[in-house]
Structure formats: structure tokens, C-alpha cells
PASE-578113 format. One record per atom (N, C-alpha, C): x, z negated, y negated; atom name; residue number from 1. Coordinates in steps of 0.02 Angstrom, whole numbers. Layout:
// PASE-578113
<<X Z Y> CA NUM>
...
// end
This chain:
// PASE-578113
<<3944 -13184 -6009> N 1>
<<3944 -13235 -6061> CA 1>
<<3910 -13297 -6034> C 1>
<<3912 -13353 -6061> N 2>
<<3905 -13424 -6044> CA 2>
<<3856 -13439 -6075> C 2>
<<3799 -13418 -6028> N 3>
<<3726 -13441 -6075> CA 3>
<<3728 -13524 -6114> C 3>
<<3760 -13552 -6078> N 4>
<<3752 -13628 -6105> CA 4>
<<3776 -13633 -6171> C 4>
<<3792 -13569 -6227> N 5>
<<3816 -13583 -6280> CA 5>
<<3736 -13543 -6329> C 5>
<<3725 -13540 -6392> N 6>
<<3686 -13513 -6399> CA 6>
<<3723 -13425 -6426> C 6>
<<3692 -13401 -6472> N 7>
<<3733 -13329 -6463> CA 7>
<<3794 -13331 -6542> C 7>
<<3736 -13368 -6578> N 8>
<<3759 -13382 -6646> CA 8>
<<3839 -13428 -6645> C 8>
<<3829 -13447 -6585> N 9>
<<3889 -13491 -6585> CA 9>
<<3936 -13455 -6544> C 9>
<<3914 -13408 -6505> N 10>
<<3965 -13346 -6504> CA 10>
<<4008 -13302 -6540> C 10>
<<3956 -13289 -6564> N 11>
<<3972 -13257 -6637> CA 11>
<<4047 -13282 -6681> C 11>
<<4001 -13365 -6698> N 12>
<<4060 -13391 -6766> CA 12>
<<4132 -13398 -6721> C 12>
<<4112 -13399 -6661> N 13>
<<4192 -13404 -6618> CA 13>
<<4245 -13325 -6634> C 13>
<<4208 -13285 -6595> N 14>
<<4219 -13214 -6638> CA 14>
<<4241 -13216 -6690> C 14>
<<4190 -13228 -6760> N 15>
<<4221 -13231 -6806> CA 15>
<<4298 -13262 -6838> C 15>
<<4292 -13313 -6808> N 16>
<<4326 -13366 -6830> CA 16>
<<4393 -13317 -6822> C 16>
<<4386 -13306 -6734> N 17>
<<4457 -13281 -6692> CA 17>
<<4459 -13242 -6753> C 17>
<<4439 -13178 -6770> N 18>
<<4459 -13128 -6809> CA 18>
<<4476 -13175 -6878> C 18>
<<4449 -13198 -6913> N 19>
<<4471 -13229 -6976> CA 19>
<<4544 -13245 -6980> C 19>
<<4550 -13294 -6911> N 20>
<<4636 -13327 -6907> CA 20>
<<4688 -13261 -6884> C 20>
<<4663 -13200 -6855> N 21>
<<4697 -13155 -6858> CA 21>
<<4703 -13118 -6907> C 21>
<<4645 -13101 -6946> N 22>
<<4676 -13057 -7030> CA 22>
<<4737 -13133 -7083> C 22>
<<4720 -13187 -7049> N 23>
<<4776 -13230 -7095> CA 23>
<<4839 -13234 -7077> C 23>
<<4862 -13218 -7009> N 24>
<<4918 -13200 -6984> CA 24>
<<4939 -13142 -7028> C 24>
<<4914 -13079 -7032> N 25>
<<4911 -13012 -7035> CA 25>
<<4932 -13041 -7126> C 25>
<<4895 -13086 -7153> N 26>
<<4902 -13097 -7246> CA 26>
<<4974 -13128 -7244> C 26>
<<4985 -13180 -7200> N 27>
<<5025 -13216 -7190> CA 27>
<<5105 -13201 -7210> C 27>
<<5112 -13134 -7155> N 28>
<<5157 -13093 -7143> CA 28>
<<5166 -13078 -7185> C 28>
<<5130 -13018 -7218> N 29>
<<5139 -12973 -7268> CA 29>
<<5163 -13038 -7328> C 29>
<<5140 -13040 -7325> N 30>
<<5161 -13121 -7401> CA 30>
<<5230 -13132 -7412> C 30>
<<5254 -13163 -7328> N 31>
<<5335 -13179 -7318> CA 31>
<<5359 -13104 -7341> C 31>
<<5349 -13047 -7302> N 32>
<<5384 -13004 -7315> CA 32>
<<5412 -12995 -7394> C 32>
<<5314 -12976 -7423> N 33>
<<5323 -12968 -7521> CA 33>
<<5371 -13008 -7537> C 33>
<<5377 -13093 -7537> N 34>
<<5392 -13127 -7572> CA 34>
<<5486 -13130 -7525> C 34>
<<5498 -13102 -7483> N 35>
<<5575 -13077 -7465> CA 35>
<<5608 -13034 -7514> C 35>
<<5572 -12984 -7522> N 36>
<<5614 -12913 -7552> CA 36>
<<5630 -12931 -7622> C 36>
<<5606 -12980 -7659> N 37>
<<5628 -12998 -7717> CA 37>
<<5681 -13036 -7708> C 37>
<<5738 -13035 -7792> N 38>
<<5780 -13121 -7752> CA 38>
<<5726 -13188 -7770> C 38>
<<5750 -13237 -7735> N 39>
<<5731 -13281 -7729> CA 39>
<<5727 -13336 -7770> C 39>
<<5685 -13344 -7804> N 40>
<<5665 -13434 -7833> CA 40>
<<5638 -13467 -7800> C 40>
<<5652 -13518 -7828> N 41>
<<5641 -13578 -7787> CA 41>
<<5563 -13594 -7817> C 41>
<<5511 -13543 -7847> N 42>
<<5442 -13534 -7821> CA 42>
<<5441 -13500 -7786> C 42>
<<5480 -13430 -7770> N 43>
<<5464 -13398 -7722> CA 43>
<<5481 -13417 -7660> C 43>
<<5521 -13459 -7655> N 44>
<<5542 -13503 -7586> CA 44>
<<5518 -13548 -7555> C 44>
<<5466 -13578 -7600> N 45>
<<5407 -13615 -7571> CA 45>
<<5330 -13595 -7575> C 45>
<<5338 -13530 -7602> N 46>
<<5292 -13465 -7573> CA 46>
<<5301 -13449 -7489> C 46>
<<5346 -13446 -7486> N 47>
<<5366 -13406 -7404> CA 47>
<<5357 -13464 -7364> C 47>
<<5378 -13533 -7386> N 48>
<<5367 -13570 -7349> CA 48>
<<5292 -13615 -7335> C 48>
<<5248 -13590 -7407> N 49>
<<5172 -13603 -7393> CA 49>
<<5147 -13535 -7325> C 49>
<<5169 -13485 -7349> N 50>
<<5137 -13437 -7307> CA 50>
<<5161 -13434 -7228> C 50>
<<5215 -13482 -7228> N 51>
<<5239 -13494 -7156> CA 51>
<<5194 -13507 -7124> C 51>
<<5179 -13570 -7146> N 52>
<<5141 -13632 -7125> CA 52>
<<5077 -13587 -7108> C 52>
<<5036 -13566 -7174> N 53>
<<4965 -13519 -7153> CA 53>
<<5014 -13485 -7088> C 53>
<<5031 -13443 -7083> N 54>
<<5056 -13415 -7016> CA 54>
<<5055 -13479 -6944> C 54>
<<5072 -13502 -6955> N 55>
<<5055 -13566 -6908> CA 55>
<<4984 -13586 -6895> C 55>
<<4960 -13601 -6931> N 56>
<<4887 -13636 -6901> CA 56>
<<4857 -13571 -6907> C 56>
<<4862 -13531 -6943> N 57>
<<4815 -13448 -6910> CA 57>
<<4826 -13425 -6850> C 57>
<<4891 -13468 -6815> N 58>
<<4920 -13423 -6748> CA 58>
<<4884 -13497 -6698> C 58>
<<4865 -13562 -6749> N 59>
<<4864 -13600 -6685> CA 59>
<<4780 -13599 -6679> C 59>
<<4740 -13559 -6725> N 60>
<<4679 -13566 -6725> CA 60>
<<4657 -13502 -6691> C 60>
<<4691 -13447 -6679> N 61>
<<4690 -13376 -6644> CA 61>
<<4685 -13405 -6575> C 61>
<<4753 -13455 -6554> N 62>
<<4769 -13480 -6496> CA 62>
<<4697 -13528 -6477> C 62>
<<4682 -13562 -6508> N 63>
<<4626 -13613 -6464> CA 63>
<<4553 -13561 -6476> C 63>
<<4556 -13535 -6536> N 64>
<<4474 -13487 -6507> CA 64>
<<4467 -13449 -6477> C 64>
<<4533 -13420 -6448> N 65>
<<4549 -13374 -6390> CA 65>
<<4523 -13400 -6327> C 65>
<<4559 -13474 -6315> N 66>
<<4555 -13488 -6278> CA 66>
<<4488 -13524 -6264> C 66>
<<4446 -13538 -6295> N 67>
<<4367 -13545 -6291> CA 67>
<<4333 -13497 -6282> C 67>
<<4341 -13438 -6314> N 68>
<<4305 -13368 -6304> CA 68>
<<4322 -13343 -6227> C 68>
<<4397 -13363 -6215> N 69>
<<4413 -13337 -6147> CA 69>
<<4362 -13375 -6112> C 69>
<<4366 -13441 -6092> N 70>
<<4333 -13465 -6039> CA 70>
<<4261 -13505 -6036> C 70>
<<4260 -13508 -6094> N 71>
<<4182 -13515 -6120> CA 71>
<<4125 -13471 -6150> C 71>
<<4156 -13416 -6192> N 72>
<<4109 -13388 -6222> CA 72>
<<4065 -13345 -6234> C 72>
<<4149 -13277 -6189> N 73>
<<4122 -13213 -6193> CA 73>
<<4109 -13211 -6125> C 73>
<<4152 -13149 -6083> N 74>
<<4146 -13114 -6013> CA 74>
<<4172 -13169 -5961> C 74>
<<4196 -13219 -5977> N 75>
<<4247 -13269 -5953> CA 75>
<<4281 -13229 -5926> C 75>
<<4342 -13282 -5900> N 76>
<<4412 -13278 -5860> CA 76>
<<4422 -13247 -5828> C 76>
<<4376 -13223 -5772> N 77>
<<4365 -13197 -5719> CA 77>
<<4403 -13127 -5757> C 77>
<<4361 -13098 -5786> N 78>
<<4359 -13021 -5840> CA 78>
<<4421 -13032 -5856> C 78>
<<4458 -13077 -5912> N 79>
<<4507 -13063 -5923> CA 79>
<<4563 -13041 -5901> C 79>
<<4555 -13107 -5847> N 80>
<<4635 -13088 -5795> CA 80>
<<4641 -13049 -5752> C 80>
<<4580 -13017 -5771> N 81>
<<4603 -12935 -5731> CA 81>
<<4581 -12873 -5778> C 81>
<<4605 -12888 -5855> N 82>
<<4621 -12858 -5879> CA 82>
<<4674 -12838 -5919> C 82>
<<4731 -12785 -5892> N 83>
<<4773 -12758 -5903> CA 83>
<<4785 -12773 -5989> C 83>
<<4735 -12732 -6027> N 84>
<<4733 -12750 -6103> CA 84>
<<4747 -12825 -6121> C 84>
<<4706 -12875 -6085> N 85>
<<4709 -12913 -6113> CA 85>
<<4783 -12972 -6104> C 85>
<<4808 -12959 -6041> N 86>
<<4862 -12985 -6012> CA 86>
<<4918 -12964 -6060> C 86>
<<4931 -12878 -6070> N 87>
<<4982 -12881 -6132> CA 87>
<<4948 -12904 -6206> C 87>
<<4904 -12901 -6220> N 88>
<<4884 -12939 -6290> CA 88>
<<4902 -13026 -6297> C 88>
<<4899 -13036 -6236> N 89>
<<4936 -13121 -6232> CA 89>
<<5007 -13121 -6223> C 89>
<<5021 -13074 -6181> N 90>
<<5120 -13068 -6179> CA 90>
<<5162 -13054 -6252> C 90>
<<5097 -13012 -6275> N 91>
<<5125 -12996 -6355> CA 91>
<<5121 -13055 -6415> C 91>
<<5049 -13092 -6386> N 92>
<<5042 -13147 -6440> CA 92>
<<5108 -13201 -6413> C 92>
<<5136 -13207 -6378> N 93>
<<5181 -13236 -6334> CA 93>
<<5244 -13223 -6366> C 93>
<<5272 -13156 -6381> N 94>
<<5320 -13142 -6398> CA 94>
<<5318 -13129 -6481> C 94>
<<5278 -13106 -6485> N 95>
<<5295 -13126 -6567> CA 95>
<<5276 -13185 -6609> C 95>
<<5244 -13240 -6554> N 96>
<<5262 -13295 -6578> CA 96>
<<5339 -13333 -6560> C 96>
<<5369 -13326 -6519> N 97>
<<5452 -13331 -6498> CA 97>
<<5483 -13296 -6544> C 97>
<<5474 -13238 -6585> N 98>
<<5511 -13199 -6634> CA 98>
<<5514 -13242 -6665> C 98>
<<5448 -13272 -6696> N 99>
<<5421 -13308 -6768> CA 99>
<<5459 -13356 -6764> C 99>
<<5489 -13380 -6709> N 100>
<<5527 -13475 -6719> CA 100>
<<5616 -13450 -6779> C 100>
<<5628 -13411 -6772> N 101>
<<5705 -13390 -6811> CA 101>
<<5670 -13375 -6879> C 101>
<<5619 -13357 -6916> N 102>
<<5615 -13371 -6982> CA 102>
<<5589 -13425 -7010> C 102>
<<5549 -13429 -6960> N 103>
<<5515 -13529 -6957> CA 103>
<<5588 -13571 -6968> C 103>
<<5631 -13565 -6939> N 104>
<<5673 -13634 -6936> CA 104>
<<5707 -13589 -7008> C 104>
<<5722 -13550 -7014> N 105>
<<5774 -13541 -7083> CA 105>
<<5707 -13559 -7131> C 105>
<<5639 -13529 -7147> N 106>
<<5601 -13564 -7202> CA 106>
<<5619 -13645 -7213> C 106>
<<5633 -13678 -7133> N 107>
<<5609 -13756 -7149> CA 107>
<<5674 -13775 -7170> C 107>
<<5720 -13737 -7142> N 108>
<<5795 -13765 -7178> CA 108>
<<5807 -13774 -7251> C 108>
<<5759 -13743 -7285> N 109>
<<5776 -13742 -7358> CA 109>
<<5721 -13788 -7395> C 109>
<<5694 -13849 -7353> N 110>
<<5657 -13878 -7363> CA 110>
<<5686 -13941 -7443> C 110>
<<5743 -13964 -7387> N 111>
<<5798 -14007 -7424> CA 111>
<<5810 -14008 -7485> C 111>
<<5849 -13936 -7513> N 112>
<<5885 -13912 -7536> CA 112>
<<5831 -13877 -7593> C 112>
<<5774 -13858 -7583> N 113>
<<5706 -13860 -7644> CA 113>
<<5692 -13924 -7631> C 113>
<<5675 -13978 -7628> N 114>
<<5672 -14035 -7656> CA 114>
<<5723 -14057 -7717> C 114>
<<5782 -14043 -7693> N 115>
<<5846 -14065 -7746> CA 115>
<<5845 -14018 -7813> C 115>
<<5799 -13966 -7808> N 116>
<<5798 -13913 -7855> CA 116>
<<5839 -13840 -7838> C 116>
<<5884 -13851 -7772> N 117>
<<5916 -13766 -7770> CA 117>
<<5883 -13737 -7730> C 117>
<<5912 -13674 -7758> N 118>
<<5871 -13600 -7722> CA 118>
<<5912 -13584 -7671> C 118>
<<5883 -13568 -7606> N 119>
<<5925 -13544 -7548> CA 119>
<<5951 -13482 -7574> C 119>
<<6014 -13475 -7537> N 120>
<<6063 -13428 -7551> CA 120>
<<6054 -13414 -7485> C 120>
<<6033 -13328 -7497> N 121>
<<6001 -13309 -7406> CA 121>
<<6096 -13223 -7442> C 121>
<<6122 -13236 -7400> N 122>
<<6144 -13163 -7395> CA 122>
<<6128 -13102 -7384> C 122>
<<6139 -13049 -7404> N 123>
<<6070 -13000 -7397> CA 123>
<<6065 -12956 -7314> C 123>
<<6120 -12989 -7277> N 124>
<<6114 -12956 -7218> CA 124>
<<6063 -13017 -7157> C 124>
<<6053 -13055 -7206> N 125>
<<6019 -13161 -7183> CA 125>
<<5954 -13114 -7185> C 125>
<<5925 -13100 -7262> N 126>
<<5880 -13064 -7291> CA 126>
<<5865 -13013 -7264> C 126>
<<5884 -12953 -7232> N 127>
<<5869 -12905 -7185> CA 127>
<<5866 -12923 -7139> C 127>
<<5876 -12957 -7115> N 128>
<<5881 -12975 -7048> CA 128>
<<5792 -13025 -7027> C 128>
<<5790 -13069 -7085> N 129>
<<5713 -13098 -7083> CA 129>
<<5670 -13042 -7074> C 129>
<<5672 -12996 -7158> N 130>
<<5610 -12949 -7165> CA 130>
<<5609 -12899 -7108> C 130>
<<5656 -12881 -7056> N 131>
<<5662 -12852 -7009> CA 131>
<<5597 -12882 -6934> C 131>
<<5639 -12935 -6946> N 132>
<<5585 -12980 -6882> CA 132>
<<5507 -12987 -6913> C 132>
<<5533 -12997 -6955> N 133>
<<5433 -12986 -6994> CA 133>
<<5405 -12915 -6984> C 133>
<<5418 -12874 -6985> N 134>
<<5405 -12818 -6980> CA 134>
<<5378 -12797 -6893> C 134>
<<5430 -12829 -6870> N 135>
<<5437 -12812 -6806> CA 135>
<<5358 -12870 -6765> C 135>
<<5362 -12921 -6785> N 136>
<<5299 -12960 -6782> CA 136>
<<5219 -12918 -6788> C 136>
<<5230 -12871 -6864> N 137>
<<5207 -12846 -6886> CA 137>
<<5165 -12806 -6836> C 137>
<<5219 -12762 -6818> N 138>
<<5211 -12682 -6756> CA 138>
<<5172 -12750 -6701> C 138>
<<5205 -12797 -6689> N 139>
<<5169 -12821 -6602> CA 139>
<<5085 -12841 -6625> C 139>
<<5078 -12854 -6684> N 140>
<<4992 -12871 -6710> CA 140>
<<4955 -12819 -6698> C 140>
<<4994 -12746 -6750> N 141>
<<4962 -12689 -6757> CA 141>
<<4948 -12671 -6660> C 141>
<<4998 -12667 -6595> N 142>
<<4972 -12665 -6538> CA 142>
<<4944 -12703 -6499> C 142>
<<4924 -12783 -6532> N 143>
<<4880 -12821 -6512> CA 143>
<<4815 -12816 -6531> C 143>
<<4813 -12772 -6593> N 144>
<<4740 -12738 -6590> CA 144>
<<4714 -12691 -6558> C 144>
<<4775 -12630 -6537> N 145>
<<4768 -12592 -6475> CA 145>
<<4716 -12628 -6431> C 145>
<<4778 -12674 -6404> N 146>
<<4764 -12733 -6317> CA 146>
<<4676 -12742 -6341> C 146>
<<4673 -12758 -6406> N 147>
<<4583 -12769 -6410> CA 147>
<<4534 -12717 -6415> C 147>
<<4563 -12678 -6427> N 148>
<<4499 -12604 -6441> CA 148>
<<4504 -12592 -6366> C 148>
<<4551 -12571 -6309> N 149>
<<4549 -12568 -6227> CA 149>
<<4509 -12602 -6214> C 149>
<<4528 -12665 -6228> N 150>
<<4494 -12719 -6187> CA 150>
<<4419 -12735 -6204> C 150>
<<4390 -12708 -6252> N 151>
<<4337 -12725 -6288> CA 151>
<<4298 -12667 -6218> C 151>
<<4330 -12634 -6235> N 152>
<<4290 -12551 -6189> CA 152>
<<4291 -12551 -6113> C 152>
<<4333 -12601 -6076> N 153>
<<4337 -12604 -6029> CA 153>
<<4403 -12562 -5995> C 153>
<<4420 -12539 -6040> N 154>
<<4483 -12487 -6021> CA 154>
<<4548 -12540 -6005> C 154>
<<4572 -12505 -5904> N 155>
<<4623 -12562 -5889> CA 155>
<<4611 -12619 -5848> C 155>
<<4550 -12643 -5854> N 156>
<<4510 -12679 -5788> CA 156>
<<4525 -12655 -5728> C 156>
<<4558 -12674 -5688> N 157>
<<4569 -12699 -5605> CA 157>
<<4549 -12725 -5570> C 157>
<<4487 -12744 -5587> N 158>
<<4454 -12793 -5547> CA 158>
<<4390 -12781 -5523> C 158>
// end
């Protein structure tokens, strides 16, 4: 750890990281709930508030990560030679690349709720979202894996 920080300010980094990760984790589940119903056009700018939280929870995971990586905790050194932690970034990696195909259909119906209509999602459109949400879902649930390893040292190569 990087004495030049104090510990408390370790800490709220920690914290923080975890905070913006249980809002991903709320995030999700939200889009999903507010999928399986049909759709109004409150519930359509439900999914598309909880997008957004999905966004800056993924972009605030991303920069306190990346302060904890090289400032806070074990630094860099530790990480990148840890196995755990290398797939916990390949995963935050890829299920953020999942996330861009419900992102762009949420923002598509941006328009079209302004004018007052409700997207007309077809229900194989609709399976096909709550599917990738799900699947987002599973890569979180093993990015907490990548953190309980990596917390323990389990997977270090170095």
C-alpha cells in the first residue's frame, strides 16, 4: 500500500469501489424487473434512468479501480500478476461490450418517449435484452469470484 495516502482514505476508496459495484448489481436487476412487464412509457424511462445509473456505477467502479490499483492498495506490481485479478478486468471488459446492445436500444427510444409513444419491443427484441442482462449478471456474480481469489492471494505468479 502507498503510505503517501492516509488509511481512511483507503478505506472510502474501497468503499466507494464497492458502493458503485452493488449499483451496477441494483442497476441490472431494475432493467431486468422493469423488462418482464409490458412496457409504458414510465416504465421505459425507468429502464432508461437505470441505464444511465448502470453507466456511471460502471464508470466510477472503473476510475476507483483504477486508483486503488496504482495508488492505494498492493499496487500494480500485485495486480498484474494476478491471475484473479486479470480475469476480473477481462470480465469487467466484456460485460461492459455486452452492455453497449441494450444501451443503444434504451437510447433509441429516447425520441419516440418524448413524442409520447411507448416502444414496441417484440417479445423475441424483449428476450433477447433480459437474456444479455442476465448474462451481465452471471459475469458480476464471477467478478466477485476474481475478488474473493484475489483478495487471498490465490493465483499470484509473481
Amino acid at each position: 500500500m502507498n503510505e503517501a495516502f492516509p488509511p481512511v482514505a483507503v478505506a472510502l476508496a474501497a468503499f466507494l469501489h464497492h458502493l458503485a459495484a452493488f449499483g451496477i448489481v441494483a442497476a441490472l436487476v431494475a432493467e431486468y424487473a422493469l423488462l418482464k412487464s409490458p412496457l409504458t412509457a414510465r416504465s421505459a424511462r425507468q429502464v432508461q434512468v437505470a441505464d444511465l445509473a448502470y453507466g456511471i456505477a460502471a464508470g466510477v467502479v472503473l476510475a476507483v479501480g483504477f486508483f486503488r490499483v496504482f495508488y492505494f492498495e498492493k499496487g500494480s506490481a500485485y495486480y498484474f500478476h494476478s491471475a484473479p485479478f486479470i480475469a476480473k478486468v477481462t470480465l469487467f471488459a466484456l460485460v461492459g461490450l455486452v452492455s453497449i446492445y441494450p444501451t443503444v436500444e434504451f437510447l433509441s427510444w429516447g425520441r419516440g418517449l418524448r413524442e409520447g409513444r411507448i416502444p414496441s419491443l417484440p417479445q423475441q427484441k424483449l428476450q433477447r435484452l433480459r437474456t444479455i442482462i442476465l448474462w451481465e449478471l452471471a459475469g458480476l456474480v464471477l467478478m466477485i469470484l476474481c475478488a474473493a481469489l484475489m483478495a487471498r492471494g490465490i493465483g499470484f505468479f509473481g
